[in-house]
C-alpha positions in Angstrom: 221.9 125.4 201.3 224.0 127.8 202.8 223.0 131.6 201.8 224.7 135.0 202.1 222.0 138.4 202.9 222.3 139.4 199.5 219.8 137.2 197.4 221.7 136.6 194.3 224.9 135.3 195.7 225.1 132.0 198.0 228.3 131.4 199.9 229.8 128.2 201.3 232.1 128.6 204.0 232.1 125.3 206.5 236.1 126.2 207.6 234.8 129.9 208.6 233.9 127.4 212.0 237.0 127.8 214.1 240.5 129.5 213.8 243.3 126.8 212.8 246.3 127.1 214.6 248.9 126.8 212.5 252.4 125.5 213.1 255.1 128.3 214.4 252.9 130.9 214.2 254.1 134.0 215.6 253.7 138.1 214.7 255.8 138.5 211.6 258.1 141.7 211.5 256.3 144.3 209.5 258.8 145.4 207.4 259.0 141.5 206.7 255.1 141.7 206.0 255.2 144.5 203.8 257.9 142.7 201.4 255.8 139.1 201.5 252.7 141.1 200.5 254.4 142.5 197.5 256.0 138.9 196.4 252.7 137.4 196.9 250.8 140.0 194.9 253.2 139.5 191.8 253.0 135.7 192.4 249.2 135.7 192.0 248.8 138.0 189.4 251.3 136.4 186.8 252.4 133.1 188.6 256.4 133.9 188.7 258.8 131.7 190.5 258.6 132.3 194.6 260.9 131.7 197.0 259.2 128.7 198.4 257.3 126.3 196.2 255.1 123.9 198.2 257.1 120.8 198.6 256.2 117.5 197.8 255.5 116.5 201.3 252.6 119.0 201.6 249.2 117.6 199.9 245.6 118.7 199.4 242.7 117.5 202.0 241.5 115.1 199.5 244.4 113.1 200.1 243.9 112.3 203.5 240.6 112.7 204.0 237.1 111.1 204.2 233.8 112.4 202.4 231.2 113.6 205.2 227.6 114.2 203.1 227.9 111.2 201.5 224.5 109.3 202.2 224.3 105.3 203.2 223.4 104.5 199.6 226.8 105.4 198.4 228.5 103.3 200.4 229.4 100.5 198.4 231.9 97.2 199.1 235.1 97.3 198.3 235.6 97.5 194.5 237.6 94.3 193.0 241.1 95.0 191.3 239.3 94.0 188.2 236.5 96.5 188.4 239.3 99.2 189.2 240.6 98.8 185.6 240.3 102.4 184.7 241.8 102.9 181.5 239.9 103.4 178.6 239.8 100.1 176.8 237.5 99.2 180.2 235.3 101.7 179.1 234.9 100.1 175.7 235.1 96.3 177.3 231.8 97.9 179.2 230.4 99.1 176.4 231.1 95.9 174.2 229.6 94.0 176.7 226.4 95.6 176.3 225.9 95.6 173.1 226.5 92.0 173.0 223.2 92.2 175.3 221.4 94.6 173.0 221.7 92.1 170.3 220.0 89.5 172.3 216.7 91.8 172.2 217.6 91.7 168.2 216.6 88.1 167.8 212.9 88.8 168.6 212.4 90.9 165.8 214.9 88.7 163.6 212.4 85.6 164.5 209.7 88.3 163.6 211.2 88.7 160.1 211.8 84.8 159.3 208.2 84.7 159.9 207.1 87.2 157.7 209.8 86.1 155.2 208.3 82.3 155.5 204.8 84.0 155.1 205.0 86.1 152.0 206.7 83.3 150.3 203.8 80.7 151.0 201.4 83.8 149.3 204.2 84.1 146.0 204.4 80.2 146.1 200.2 80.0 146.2 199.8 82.8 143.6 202.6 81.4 141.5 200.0 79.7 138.5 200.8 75.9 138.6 204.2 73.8 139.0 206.4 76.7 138.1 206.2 78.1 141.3 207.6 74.9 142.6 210.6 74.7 140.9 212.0 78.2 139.9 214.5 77.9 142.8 215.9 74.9 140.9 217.2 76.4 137.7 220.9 75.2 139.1 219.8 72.0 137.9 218.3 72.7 134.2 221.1 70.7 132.5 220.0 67.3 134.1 216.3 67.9 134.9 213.8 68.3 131.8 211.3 71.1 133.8 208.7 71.3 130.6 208.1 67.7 131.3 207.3 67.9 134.8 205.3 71.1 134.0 203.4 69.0 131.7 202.1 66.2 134.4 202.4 69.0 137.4 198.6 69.0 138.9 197.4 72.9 139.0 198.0 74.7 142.6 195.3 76.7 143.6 195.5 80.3 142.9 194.8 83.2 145.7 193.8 85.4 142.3 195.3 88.5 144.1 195.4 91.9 141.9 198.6 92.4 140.0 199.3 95.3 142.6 199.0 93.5 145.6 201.9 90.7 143.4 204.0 93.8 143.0 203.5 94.7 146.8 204.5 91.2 148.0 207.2 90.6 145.9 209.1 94.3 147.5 208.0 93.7 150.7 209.9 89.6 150.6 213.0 91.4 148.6 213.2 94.2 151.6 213.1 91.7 154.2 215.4 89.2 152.9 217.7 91.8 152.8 217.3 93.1 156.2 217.6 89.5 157.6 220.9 89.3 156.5 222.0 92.7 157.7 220.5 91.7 161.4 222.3 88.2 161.0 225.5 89.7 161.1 224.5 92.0 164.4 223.8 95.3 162.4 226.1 97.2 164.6 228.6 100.3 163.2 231.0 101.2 165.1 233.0 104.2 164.0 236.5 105.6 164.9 239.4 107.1 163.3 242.3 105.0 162.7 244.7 106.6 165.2 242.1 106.0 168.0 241.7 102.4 167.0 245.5 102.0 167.0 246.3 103.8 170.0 243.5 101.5 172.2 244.2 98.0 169.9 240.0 98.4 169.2 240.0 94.9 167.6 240.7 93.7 170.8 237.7 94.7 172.9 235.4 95.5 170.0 234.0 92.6 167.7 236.2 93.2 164.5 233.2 93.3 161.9 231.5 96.0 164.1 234.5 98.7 163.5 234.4 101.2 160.9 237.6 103.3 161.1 238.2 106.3 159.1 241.2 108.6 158.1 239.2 111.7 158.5 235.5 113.6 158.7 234.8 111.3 161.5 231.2 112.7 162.5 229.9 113.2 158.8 231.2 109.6 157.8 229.2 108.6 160.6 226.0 110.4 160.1 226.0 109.5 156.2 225.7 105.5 157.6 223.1 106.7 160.1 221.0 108.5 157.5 221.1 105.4 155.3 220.4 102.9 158.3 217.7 104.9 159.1 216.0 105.2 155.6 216.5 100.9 155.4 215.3 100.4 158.7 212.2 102.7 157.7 212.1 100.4 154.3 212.6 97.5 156.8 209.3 98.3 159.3 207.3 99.0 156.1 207.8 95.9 154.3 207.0 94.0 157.8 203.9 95.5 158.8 203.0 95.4 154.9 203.7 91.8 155.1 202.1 90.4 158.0 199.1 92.6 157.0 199.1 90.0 153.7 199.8 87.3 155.4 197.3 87.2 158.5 194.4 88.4 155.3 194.0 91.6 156.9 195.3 93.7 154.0 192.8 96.2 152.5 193.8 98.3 149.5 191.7 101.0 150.1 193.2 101.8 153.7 196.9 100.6 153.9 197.7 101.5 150.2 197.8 105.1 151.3 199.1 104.6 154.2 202.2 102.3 153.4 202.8 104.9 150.3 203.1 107.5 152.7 205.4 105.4 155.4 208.3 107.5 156.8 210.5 107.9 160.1 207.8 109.9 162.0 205.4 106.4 161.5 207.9 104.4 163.9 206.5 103.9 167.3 209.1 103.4 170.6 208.5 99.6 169.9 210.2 99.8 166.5 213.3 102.2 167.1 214.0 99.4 169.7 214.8 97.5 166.8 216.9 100.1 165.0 220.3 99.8 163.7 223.1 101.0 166.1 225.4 103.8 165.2 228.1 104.7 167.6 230.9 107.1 167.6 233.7 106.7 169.6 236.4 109.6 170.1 238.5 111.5 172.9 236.7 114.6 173.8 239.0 117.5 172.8 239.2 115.7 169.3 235.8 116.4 169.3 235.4 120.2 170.2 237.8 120.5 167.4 234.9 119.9 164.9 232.3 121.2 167.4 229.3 122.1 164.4 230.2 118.1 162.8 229.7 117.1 166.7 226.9 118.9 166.9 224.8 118.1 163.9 225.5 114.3 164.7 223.4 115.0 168.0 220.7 116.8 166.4 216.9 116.4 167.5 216.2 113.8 164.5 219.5 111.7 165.2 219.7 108.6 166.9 223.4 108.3 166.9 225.1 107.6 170.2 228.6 109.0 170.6 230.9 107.8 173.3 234.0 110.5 174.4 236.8 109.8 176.6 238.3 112.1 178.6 241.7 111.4 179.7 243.0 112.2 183.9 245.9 113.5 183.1 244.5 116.5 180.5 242.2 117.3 183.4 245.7 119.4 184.8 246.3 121.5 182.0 246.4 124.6 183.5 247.7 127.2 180.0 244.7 128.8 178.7 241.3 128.8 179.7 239.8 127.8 176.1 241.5 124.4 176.7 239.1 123.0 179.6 236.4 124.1 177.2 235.8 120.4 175.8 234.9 119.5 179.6 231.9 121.1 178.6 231.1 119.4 176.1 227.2 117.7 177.9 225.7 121.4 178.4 226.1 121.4 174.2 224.2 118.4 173.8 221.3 119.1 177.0 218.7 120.7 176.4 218.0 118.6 172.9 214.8 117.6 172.5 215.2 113.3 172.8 218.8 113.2 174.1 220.3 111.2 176.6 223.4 112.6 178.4 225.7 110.0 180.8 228.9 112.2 182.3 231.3 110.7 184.9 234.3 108.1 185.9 233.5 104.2 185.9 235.2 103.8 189.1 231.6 102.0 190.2 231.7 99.8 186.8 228.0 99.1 187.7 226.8 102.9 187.4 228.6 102.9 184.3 227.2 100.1 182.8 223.4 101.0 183.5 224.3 104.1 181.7 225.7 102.4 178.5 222.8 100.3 178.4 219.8 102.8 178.8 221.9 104.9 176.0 221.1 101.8 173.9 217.9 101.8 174.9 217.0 105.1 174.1 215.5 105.9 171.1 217.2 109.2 170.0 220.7 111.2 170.8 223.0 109.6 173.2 226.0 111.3 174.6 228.7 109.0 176.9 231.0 111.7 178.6 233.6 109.9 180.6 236.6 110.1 182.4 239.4 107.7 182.0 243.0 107.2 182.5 245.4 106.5 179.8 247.3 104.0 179.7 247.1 100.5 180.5 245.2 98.4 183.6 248.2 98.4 185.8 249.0 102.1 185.0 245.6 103.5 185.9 245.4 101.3 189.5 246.6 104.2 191.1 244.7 107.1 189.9 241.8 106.2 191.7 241.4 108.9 194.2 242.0 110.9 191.1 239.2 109.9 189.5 237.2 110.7 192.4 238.0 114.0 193.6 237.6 115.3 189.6 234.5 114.5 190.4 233.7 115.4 194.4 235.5 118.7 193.7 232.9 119.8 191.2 236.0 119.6 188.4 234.3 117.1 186.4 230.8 116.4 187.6 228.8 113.2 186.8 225.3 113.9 185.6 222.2 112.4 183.9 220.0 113.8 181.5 217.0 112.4 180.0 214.8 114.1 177.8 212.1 112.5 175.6 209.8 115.0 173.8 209.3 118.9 174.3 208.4 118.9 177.6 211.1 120.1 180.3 211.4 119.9 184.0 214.0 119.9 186.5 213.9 116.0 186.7 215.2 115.6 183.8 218.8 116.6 184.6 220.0 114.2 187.8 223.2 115.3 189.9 222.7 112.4 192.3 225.7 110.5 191.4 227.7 114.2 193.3 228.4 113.9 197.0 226.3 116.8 198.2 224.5 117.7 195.1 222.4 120.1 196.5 225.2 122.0 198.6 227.8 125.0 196.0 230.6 122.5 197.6 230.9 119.2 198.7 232.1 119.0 202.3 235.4 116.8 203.7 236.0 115.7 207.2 239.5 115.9 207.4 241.3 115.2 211.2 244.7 118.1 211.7 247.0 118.9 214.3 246.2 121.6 217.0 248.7 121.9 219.2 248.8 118.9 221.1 245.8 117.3 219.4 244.3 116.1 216.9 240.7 117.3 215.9 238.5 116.3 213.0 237.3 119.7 211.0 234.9 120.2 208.0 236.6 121.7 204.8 235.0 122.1 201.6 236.2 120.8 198.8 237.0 123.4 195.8 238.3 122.5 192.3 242.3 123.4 193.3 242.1 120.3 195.8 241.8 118.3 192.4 244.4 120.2 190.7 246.8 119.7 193.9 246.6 116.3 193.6 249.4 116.3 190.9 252.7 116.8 192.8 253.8 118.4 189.0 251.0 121.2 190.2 252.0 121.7 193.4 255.2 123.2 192.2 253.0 126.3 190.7 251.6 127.2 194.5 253.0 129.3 197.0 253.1 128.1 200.5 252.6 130.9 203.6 254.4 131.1 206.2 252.2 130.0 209.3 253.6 134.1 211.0 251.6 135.6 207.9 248.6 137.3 208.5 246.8 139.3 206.5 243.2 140.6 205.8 243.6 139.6 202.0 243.7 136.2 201.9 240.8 134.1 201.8 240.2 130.7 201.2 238.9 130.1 198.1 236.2 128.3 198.8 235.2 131.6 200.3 236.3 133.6 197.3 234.3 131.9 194.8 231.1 132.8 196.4 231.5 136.0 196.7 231.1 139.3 193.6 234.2 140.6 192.4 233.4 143.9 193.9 233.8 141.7 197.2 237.2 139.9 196.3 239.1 143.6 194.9 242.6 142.7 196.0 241.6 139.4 198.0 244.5 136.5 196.9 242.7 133.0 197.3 244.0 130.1 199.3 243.7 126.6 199.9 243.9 124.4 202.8 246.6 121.5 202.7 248.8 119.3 205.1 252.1 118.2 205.7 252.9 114.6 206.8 252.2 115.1 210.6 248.6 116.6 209.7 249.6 120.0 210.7 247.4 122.7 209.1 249.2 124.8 205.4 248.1 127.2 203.3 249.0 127.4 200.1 248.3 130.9 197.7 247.2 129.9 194.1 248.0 132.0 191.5 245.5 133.5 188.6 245.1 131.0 186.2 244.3 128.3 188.8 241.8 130.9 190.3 240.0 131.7 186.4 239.6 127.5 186.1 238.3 126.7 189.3 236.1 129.4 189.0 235.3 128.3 185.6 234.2 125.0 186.6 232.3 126.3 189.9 230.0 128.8 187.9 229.6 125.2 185.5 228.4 123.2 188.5 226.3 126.4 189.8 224.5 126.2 186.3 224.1 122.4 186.1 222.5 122.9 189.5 219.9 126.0 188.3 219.0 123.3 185.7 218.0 121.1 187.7 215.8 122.9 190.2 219.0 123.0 192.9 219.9 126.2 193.1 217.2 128.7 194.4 219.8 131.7 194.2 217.7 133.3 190.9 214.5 132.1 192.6 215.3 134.1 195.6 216.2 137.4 193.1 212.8 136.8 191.0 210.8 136.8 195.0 212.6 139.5 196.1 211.9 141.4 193.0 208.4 140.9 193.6 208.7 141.7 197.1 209.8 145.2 196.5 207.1 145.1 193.4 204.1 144.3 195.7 205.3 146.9 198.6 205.6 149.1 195.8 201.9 148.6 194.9 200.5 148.8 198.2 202.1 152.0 199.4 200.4 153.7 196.5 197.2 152.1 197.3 197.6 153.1 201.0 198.7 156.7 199.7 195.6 156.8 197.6 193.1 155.5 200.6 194.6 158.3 202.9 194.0 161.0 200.5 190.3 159.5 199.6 189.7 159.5 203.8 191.2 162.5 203.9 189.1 164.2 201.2 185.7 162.9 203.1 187.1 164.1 206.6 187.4 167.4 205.4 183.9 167.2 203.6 182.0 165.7 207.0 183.4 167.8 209.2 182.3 170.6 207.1 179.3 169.3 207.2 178.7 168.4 210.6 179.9 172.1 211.7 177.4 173.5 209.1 174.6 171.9 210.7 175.7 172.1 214.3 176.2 176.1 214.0 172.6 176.0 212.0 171.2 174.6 215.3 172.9 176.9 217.8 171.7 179.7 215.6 167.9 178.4 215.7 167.7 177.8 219.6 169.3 181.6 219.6 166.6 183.2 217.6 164.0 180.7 218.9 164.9 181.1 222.3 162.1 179.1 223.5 163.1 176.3 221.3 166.3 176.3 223.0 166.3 173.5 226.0 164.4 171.5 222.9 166.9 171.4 220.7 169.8 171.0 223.5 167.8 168.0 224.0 168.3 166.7 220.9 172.5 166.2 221.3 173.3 165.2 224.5 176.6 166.1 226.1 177.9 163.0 226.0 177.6 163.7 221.8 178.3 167.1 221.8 182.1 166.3 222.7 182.2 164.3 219.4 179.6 165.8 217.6 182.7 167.3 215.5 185.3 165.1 214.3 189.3 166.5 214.0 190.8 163.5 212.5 190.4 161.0 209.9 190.4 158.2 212.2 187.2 159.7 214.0 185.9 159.9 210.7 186.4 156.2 209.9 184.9 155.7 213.7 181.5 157.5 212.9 181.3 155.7 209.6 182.0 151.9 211.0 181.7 152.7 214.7 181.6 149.0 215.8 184.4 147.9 213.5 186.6 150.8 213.8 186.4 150.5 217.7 187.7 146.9 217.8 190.3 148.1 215.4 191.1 151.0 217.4 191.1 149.0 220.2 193.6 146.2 218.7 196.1 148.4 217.7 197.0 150.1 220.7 200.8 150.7 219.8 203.4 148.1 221.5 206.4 148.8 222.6 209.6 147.6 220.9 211.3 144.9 222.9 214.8 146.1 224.3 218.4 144.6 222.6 219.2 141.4 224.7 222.4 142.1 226.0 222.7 138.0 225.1 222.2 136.1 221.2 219.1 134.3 220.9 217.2 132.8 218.0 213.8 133.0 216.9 213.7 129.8 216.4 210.1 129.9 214.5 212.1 131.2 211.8 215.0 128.7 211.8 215.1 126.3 208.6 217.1 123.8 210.1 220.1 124.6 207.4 222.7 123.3 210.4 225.2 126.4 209.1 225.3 127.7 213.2 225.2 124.0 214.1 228.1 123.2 212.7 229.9 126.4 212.9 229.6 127.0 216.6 228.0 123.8 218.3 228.7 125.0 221.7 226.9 127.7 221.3 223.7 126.6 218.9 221.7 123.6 219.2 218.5 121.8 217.8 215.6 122.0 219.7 212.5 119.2 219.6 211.5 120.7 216.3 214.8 120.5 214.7 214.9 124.2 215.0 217.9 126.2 216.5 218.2 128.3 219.9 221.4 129.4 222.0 221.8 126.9 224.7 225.3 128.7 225.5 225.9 132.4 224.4 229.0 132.2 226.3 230.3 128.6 224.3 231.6 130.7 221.3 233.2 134.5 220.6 231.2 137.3 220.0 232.8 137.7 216.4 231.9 133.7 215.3 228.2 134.3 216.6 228.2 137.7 214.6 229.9 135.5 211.5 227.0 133.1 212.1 224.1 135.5 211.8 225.8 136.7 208.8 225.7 133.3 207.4 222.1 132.1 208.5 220.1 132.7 205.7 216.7 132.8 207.2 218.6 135.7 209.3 216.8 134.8 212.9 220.3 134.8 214.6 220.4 138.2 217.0 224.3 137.9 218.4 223.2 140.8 221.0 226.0 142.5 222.9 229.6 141.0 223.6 229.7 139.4 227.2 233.7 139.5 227.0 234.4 143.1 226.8 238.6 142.3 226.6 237.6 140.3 222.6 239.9 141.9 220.0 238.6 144.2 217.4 235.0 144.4 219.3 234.1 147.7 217.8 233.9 146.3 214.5 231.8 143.5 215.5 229.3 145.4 217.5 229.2 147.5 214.4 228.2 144.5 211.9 226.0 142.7 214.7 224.1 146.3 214.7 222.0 145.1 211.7 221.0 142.2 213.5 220.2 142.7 216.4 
């Protein structure tokens, strides 16, 4: 991950690499600059009409352009013109398709039931008292059969003589599962959706008709009102069954199941039986659904097992009015974070990725949220809208996503941003191949939210294209700008890289309100990837915090050992004084005693017989250890500025950041760690710009070895920190 210095802020800027050239370019007159930078200020702060619109043969990278990051796995075949259906009736074909597989699972536990059914009636027909049990299910036929006769030559059956209350229990448990046998003979599916919606995609026509439940209003409470009753049936349902077979194996014991099948609710279902459970679905288009956002919400709460499937359509993706009106693209981060949820967002332009999301939704035994993007319109219409599709998705504008949660515990597995090219990266990264000069020469480009937005010619019309003679230290591409504090982008106007027809290199200025919904969906995708253990930016803040914590803590400690050594330097060397000066005095007045006590500190000792600093001190104390210290820290002196960049390489983390950005300059060594083969392959400023960028911070750019670079004062001056 590419990383500024400052901890809490990570910038991605793979086009920082090299300096396009750009067609015509030339110095532009200043009074002619002065003017421009006033039109462009006004364009980008309120979007008026400029004097030149980008045309319609200018388009965004995405257009012309293959994805670099993507990994082998992605690469898939071809995809059929039949799998590229994608207008929303495929979504619901899809999801039709699998529920017609869900109900094949159904008929295991509808066998179950017409064997519990067949069961209990064998025990009512047994405990029935004589012929009578025989031929109650023939009172049709009273008028021409005379029953008290056969009742009188009918030979007893044997009675099981069960208690009345065990009777009463079989004869609920048959009538609850007769009844649920008929509701999973007819699939046991409700499918509901307002009648506009079914009209507008002719439901009946992907959707079996007895599944579909529309509804003039009060969508999400119409629906959760049929789930709540499923739910209490289905409850009802596994009671009566495991009562049943219970009775019917002779495995019943009133003293232990009474209580227990008294006391059966919803929290008694295992994962085995909620396989079994009625489906609920609710089909709507997203914004419809942020409309009635605390309906939408209670129909996803922790006890619900409704699964709700939301279309988003292409073409609302360009709204670019207010703000509030992307809001519904948000719609997952309501529902993550539940405690049993399931969350699917993305395209089905792979049908199959789709699918395997539909069907563990139907698997799972609690809230399920579909969030999907779709065109509307028909088959033929939405053909085209393909690369649409996926650069609302590469450009971080509508990222796809999986979350799974089952329980109360959380981790960072949960929440899966595989199906992203580059999930672990602020911005996926393009390859895209442009005109320089008399060449062409492929270049990495990230990929920002406006390279969507572009892709409409409609919202082309609201950019500004530069002139290739304008220069000027406030633009910045926005891939740039979105990584950076607004302190940093004060009076910076974002841009973004496009081309015309012969691939020659444009910029085109946004204006605000592109620049407020990119960055909207950015900071979304930054938080999707704290989520899910990608983004180490608040990690690095919480370390460094602790960092300055600990150094904190151990000056104080130091501070407080040097004043404790202190305080027993002072009282030692009083001490050794005192009884040095006693001596002297004794050998004065004993002058005979003299050469004998002379003797007794030799002159070797008498030199350091009185310590004068602490660290003398500290040597009498631990002679042996204090020595080797002493000894080991003899000071060393600093190693002079190299006049060329180098690495330190032990520190590298192999991000590739200088790889890419200057490869003749940086390369990998055996260990996958960098070091300058060439500190002459690049300019001073982009090795300076690329120990800015590495995050480990083990790039040293040295001096400049081209004294004639432009503007080498101010490079020296930022290299100063580095070097």
């Amino acid at each position: 991950m590419k990383a500024s210095n400052d901890t809490n802020k990570e910038v991605y800027r793979p086009e920082d690499s090299f300096v396009p050239i750009l067609k015509g370019a030339a110095t532009i007159d200043q009074k002619k600059q002065e003017a421009y930078d006033r039109n462009l200020r006004v364009f980008f702060l309120d979007g008026k009409k400029h004097d030149k619109p980008v045309s319609t043969d200018i388009y965004p990278l995405w257009q012309a352009r293959s994805l670099a990051g993507r990994g082998e796995e992605e690469k898939t075949e071809p995809a059929s013109e039949e799998q590229l259906d994608l207008s929303g009736r495929k979504a619901l074909q899809i999801l039709s398709q699998q529920l017609a597989v869900y109900l094949e699972a159904h008929t295991l536990f509808l066998n179950r039931l017409k064997k519990a059914i067949t069961g209990l009636e064998g025990l009512i027909r047994l405990e029935g008292g004589g012929a009578d049990a025989g031929i109650d299910h023939l009172d049709f036929a009273a008028d021409l059969i005379s029953f008290d006769k056969i009742r009188s030559i009918a030979i007893d059956t044997v009675s099981s003589h069960l208690p009345a209350s065990r009777v009463k229990r079989l004869k609920w448990a048959l009538k609850i599962l007769s009844d649920a046998k008929q509701r999973y003979t007819g699939g046991n599916i409700a499918l509901f959706c307002t009648e506009r919606f079914a009209k507008t995609l002719d439901l009946a026509q992907v959707i079996e008709a007895n599944w579909i439940k529309k509804v003039p209003d009060q969508l999400c409470q119409q629906a959760q009102r049929q789930s709540a009753n499923a739910v209490k049936s289905f409850v009802q349902t596994m009671s009566a069954l495991k009562m049943g077979e219970l009775m019917v194996e002779q495995t019943y014991e009133e003293d232990v199941h009474d209580a227990y099948f008294d006391t059966y609710d919803r929290k008694r279902l295992s994962e085995e039986d909620l396989r079994f459970l009625p489906v609920t679905i609710v089909v709507e288009e997203s914004k419809n659904l942020l409309q009635h956002s605390s309906s939408f919400l209670r129909l996803l709460s922790n006890n619900s097992f409704i699964k709700v499937l939301a279309l988003n359509w292409l073409d609302d993706l360009y709204l670019l009015a207010d703000q509030e009106e992307a809001d519904y693209l948000e719609l997952a981060s309501l529902v993550i974070f539940r405690r049993n949820s399931f969350v699917y967002q993305g395209g089905f332009e792979q049908p199959d990725h789709f699918s395997v999301a539909i069907q563990k939704g139907l698997d799972f035994p609690g809230a399920v949220f579909w969030n999907v993007l779709a065109v509307e319109g028909t088959k033929e219409e939405s053909l085209s809208r393909l690369p649409e599709i996926q650069a609302a998705i590469a450009s971080r504008y509508f990222p796809e996503l999986e979350y799974y949660a089952r329980g109360n515990h959380f981790d960072f597995h949960q929440l899966k941003l595989d199906g992203n090219p580059s999930p672990g990266e602020p911005l996926a990264s393009i390859e895209q191949f442009i005109r320089e000069g008399d060449k062409s020469t492929g270049r990495i480009f990230s990929l920002n939210p406006a390279a969507f937005l572009a892709m409409r010619a409609e919202a082309r019309e609201q950019l500004m294209l530069l002139p290739s003679d304008y220069e000027t230290e406030r633009l910045l591409p926005l891939a740039e700008y979105l990584g950076l504090s607004s302190e940093e982008t004060s009076g910076r106007i974002p841009f973004i890289w496009m081309v015309d027809k012969e691939n020659v290199l444009q910029r085109a200025a946004i204006p605000l309100h592109w620049l407020q919904k990119c960055r909207s969906r950015f900071e979304y995708w930054r938080f999707l990837q704290s989520i899910a253990g990608m983004n180490q930016a608040h990690r690095q803040a919480t370390l460094a915090e602790a960092r300055i914590k600990w150094e904190e803590e151990k000056n104080i400690a130091l501070e407080s050992q040097k004043t404790l050594l202190k305080e027993q330097f002072e009282k030692e060397k009083s001490s050794i004084l005192q009884e040095g000066i006693t001596k002297m005095l004794y050998g004065f007045v004993y002058e005979d005693k003299l050469e004998e006590v002379l003797r007794e500190v030799p002159p070797a000792q008498v030199s350091q017989a009185v310590p004068t600093t602490p660290e003398e001190l500290g040597n009498q104390q631990q002679p042996v250890k204090a020595q080797t210290k002493t000894e080991a820290a003899e000071p060393e002196l600093a190693a002079p500025a190299s006049p060329e960049a180098w690495v330190e390489s032990d520190e590298c983390t192999s991000c590739k950041d200088c790889i890419v950005a200057l490869p003749g300059v940086f390369k990998y060594n055996e260990d996958k760690q960098a070091y300058v083969h060439d500190p002459r392959g690049g300019s001073f400023a982009e090795i300076v710009k690329a120990a800015e960028k590495c995050p480990s911070r083990c790039i040293h750019p040295g001096a400049p070895l081209n004294k004639k670079e432009p503007a080498l004062d101010k490079w020296i001056k930022r290299a100063e920190k580095f070097n």
